[in-house]
C-alpha positions as CSV (number, residue, x, y, z in Angstrom):
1,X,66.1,159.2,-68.2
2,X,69.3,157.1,-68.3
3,X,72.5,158.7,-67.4
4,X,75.7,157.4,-69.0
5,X,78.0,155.1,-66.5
6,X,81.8,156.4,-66.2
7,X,82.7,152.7,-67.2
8,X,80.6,153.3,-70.4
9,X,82.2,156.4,-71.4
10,X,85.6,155.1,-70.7
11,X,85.4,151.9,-72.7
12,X,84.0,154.0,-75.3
13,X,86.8,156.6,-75.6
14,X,89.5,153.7,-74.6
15,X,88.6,151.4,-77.9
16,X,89.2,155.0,-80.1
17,X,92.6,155.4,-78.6
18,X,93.4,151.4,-78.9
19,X,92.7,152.0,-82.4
20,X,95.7,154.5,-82.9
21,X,99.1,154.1,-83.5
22,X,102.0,155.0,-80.7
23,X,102.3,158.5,-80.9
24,X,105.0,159.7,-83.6
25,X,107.0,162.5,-83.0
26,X,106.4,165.6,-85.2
27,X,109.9,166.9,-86.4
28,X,110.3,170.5,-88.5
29,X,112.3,172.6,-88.9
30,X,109.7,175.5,-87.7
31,X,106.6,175.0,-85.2
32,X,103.2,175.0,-87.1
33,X,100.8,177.0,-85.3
34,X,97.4,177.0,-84.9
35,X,94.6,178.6,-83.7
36,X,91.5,177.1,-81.5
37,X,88.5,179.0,-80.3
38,X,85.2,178.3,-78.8
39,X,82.8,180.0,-77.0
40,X,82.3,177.7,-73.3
41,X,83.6,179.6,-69.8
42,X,86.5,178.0,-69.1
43,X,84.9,176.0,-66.0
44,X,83.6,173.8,-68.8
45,X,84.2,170.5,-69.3
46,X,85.0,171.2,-72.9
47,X,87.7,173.8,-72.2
48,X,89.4,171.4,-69.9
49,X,89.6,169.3,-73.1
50,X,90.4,171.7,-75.1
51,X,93.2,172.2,-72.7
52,X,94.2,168.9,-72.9
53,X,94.4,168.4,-77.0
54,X,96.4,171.4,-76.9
55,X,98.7,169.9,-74.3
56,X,99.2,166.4,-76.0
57,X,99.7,168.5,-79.5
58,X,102.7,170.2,-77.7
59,X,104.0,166.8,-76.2
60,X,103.6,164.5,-78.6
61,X,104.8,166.6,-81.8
62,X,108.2,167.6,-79.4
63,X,106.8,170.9,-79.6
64,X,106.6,171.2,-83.5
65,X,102.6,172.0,-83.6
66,X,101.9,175.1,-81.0
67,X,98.1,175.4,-81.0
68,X,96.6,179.0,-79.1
69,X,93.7,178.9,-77.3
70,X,90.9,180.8,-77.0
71,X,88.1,180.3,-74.8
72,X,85.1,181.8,-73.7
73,X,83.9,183.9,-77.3
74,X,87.3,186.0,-77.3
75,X,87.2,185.1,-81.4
76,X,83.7,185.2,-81.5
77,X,80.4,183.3,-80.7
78,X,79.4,180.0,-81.5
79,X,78.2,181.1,-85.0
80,X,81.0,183.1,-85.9
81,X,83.6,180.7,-85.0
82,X,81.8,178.3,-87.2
83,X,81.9,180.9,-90.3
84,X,85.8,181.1,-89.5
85,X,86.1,177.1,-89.5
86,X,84.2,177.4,-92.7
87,X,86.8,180.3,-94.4
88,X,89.6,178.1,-92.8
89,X,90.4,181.7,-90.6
90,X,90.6,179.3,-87.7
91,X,91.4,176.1,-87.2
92,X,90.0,174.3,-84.4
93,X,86.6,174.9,-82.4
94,X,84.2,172.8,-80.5
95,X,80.5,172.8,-81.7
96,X,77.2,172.0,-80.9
97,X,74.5,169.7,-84.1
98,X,72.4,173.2,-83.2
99,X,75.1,175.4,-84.4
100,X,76.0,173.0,-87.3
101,X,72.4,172.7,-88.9
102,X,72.7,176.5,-89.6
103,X,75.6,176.0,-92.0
104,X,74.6,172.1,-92.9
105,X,70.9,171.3,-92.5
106,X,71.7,168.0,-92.4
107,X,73.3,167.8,-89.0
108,X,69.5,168.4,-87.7
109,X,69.3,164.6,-87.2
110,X,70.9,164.9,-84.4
111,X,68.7,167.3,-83.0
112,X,65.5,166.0,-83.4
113,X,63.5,166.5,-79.9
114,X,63.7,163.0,-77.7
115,X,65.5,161.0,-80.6
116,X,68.4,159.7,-78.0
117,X,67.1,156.8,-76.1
118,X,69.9,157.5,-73.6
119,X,73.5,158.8,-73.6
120,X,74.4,155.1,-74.4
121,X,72.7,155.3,-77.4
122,X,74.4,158.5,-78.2
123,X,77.7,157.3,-77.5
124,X,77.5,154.1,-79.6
125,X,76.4,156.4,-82.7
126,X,79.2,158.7,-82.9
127,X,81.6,156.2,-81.9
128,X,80.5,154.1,-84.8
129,X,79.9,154.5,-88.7
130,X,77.9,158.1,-88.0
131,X,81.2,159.8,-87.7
132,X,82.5,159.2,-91.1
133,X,79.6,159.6,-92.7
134,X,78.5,163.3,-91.1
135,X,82.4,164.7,-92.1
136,X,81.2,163.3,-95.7
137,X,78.7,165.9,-95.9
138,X,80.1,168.7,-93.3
139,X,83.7,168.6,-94.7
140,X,82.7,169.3,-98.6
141,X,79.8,171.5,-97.5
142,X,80.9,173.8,-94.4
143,X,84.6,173.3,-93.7
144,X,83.7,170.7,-90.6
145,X,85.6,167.6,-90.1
146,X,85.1,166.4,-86.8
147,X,88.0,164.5,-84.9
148,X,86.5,163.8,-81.5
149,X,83.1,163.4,-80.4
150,X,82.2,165.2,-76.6
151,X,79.4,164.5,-74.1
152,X,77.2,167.4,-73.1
153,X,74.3,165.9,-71.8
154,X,70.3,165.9,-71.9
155,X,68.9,169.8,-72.0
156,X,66.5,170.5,-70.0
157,X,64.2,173.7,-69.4
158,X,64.8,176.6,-66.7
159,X,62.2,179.4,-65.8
160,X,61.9,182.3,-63.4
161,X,58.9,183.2,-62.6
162,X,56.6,180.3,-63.9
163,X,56.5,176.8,-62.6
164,X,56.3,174.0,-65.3
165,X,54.5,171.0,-64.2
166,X,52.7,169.8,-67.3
167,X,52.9,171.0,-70.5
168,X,49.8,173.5,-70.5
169,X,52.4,175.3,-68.3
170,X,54.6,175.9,-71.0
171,X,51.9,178.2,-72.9
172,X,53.1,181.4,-74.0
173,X,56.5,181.5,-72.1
174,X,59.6,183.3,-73.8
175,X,61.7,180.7,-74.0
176,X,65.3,181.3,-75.0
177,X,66.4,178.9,-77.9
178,X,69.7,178.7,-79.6
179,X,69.5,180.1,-83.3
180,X,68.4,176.9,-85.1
181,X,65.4,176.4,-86.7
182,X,64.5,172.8,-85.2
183,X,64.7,174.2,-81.4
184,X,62.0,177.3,-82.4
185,X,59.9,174.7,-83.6
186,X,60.2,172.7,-81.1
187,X,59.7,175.1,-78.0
188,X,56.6,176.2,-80.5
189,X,54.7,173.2,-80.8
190,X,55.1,173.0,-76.8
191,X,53.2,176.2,-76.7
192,X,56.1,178.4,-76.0
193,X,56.7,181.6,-77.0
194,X,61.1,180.4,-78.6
195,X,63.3,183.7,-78.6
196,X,66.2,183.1,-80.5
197,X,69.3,184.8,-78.1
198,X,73.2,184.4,-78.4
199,X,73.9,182.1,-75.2
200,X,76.1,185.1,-73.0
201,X,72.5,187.0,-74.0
202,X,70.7,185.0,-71.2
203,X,72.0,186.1,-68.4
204,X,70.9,189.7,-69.0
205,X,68.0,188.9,-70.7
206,X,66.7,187.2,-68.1
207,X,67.3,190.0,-65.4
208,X,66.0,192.7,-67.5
209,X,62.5,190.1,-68.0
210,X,63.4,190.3,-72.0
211,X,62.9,186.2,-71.7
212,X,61.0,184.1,-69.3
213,X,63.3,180.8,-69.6
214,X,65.8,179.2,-71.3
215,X,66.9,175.4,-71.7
216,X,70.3,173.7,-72.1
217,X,72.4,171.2,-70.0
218,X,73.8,170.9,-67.1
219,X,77.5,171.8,-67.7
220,X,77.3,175.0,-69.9
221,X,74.5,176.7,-67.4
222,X,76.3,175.5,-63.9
223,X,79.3,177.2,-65.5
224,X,77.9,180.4,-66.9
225,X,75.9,180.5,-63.5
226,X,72.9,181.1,-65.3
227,X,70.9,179.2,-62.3
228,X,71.8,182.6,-60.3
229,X,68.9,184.1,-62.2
230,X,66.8,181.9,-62.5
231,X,63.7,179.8,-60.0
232,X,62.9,176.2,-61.6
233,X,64.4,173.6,-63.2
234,X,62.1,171.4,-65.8
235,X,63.5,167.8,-66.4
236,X,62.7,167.7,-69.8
237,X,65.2,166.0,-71.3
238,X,64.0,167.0,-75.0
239,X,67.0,167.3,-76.9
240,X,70.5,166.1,-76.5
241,X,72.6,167.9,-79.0
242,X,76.1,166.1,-81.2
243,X,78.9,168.0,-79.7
244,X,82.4,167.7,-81.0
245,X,85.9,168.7,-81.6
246,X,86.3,170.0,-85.1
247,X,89.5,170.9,-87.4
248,X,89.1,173.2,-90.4
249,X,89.1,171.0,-93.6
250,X,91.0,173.8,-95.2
251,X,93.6,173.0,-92.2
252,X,93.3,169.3,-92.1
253,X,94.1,169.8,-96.1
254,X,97.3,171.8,-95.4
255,X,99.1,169.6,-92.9
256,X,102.2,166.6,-93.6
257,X,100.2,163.5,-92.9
258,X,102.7,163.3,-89.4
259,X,101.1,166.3,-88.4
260,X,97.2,164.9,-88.6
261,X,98.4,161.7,-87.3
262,X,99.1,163.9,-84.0
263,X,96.3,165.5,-83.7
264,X,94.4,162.8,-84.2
265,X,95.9,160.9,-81.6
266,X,95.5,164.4,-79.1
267,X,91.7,164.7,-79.9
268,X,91.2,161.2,-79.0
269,X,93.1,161.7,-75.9
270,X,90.6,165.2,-75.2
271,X,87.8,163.1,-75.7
272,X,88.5,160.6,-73.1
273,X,89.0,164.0,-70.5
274,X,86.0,165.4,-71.8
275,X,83.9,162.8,-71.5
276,X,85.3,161.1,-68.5
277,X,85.2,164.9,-66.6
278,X,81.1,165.7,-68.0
279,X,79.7,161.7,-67.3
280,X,81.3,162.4,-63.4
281,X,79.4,165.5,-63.2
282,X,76.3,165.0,-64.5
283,X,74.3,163.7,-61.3
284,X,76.4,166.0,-59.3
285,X,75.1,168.7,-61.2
286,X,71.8,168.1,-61.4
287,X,71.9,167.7,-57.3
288,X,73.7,171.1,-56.8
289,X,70.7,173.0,-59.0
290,X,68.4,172.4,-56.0
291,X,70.8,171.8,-53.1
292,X,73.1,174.8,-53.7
293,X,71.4,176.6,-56.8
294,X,68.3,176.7,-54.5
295,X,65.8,176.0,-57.9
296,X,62.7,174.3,-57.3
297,X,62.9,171.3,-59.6
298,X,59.7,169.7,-61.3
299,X,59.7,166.5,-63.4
300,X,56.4,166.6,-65.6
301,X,55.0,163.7,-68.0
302,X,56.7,163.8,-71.0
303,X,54.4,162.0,-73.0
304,X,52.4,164.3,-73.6
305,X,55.6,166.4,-75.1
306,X,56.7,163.5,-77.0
307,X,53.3,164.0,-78.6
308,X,53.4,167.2,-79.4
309,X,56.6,167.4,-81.1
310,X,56.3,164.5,-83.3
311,X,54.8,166.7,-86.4
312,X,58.0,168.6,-85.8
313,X,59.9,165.0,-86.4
314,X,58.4,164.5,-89.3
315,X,58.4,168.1,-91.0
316,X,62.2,168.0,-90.4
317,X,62.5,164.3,-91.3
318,X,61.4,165.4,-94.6
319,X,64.1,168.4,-95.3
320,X,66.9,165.6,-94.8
321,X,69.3,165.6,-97.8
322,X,70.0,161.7,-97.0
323,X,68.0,158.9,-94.4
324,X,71.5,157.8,-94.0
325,X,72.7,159.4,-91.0
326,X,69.0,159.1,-89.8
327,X,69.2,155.0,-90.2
328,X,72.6,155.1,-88.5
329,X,71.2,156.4,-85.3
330,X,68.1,154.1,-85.4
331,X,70.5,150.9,-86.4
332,X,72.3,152.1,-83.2
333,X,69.3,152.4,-80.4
């Protein structure tokens, strides 16, 4: 599995922000403020960037746009900040394609198990024509336009008492998948036994033997220290989900076009710290699971889960509302 070069990432986020206009300042005569919330820890890579936007809001509107933040689910989870980006009772969030598909089903393509070739591939998609054309659909249907696109990184499966080295392993184990329809089907056509938790679930859930396993990537579990209850590490590399920085439509609609051109300009700027921090970390992390997490890490054939997720591929393939955003990922391989 290729990992994404730091020059990459860079010259992706650098031709956004050559793009842009210099920074205007935001005058008013009284601050516009806003509220962000998501639901990482802030050791995150994403609340770092978070951090940031909200820094370069401050600076480059001269203080006119104050935005609060919120990390680690004090507004909510994941799902429930997305119901308050959809009421317009918040404003910004981060998000996960998983999350999204439960309010647009469309944002599944994204999803779809082993569809990335590599984070290359799923760099030059959302920095292309895919952007536009998901906030076509998300914006009218959920509330969801996104303004900056982060790297999270290839998921991969963790389990504590069983050791995965093929997929017969996988058979019957309680795997912990986020609440989206694609990821039970796909941890159930590997034979797995998908438990639908909130993500701050896992941690207990594991200790108390409620799951056997769960899966994600490297950033969000080395920061929730989930690999402090947990054995093995499975380099699966099945699904690498869109993340990104979203503003509330009903915000975005509410704003003097000075105000949008700033935060524009500061989600572009986020983006460059998000990805630049996650694409540094990304080998380092997946070192420290064995070397300091003390997992046991196994690298199985994935062929033979390629195989067995394909009828998954196509029964989701066939729920799309458009091929459009589909093609756009192909045309971009």
């Amino acid at each position: 599995m290729k990992h994404i070069s730091r020059r990459t990432a860079f010259k992706f986020a650098g031709a956004a922000a050559a793009t842009l206009a210099a920074p205007a300042i935001l005058r008013a005569q009284s601050a516009i403020r806003l509220r962000y919330g998501h639901s990482q820890a802030i050791e995150h890579s994403t609340h770092a960037a978070a951090q940031a936007f909200v820094e370069k809001v401050a600076e480059l509107s001269d203080g006119g746009i104050q935005v609060d933040l919120f990390p680690n689910n004090q507004l909510g989870v994941d799902r429930e900040l997305q119901g308050m980006i959809e009421t317009g009772a918040l404003d910004f969030t981060h998000t996960n394609s998983a999350t999204l598909a439960g309010f647009v089903p469309d944002a599944n393509v994204m999803n779809f198990p082993f569809i990335w070739q590599d984070a290359d591939h799923y760099l030059r998609t959302v920095d292309g024509e895919f952007s536009a054309a998901l906030n076509e659909i998300t914006a009218p249907a959920s509330g969801h336009r996104f303004i900056a696109w982060w790297f999270d990184g290839f998921r991969n499966v963790y389990t504590r008492g069983r050791e995965v080295k093929a997929l017969a392993d996988m058979s019957g184990l309680k795997i912990r998948s986020p609440q989206s329809p694609i990821f039970v089907e796909t941890f159930r056509a590997l034979g797995a036994n998908p438990t639908p938790l909130a993500f701050p679930e896992i941690y207990s859930s594991l200790e108390a033997g409620v799951i056997d396993g769960f899966e994600g990537s490297n950033g969000i579990i080395w920061a929730s220290k989930l690999q402090e209850v947990t054995n093995f590490r499975v380099v699966t590399g099945h699904i690498m989900v869109g993340f990104g920085l979203v503003i509330a439509q009903k915000t975005h609609d509410r704003l003097p076009q000075e105000a949008r051109d700033v935060i524009s300009q500061a989600a572009v700027h986020a983006q460059t710290v998000q990805r630049g921090l996650q694409v540094a970390s990304e080998d380092e992390l997946a070192s420290l699971f064995v070397e300091e997490g003390g997992l046991t890490e196994n690298r199985p054939d994935l062929a033979e889960f390629r195989a067995a997720v394909q009828p998954v591929i196509e029964k989701f393939s066939a729920d799309l509302g458009t091929d459009k955003l589909l093609n756009l990922i192909n045309a971009a391989a």
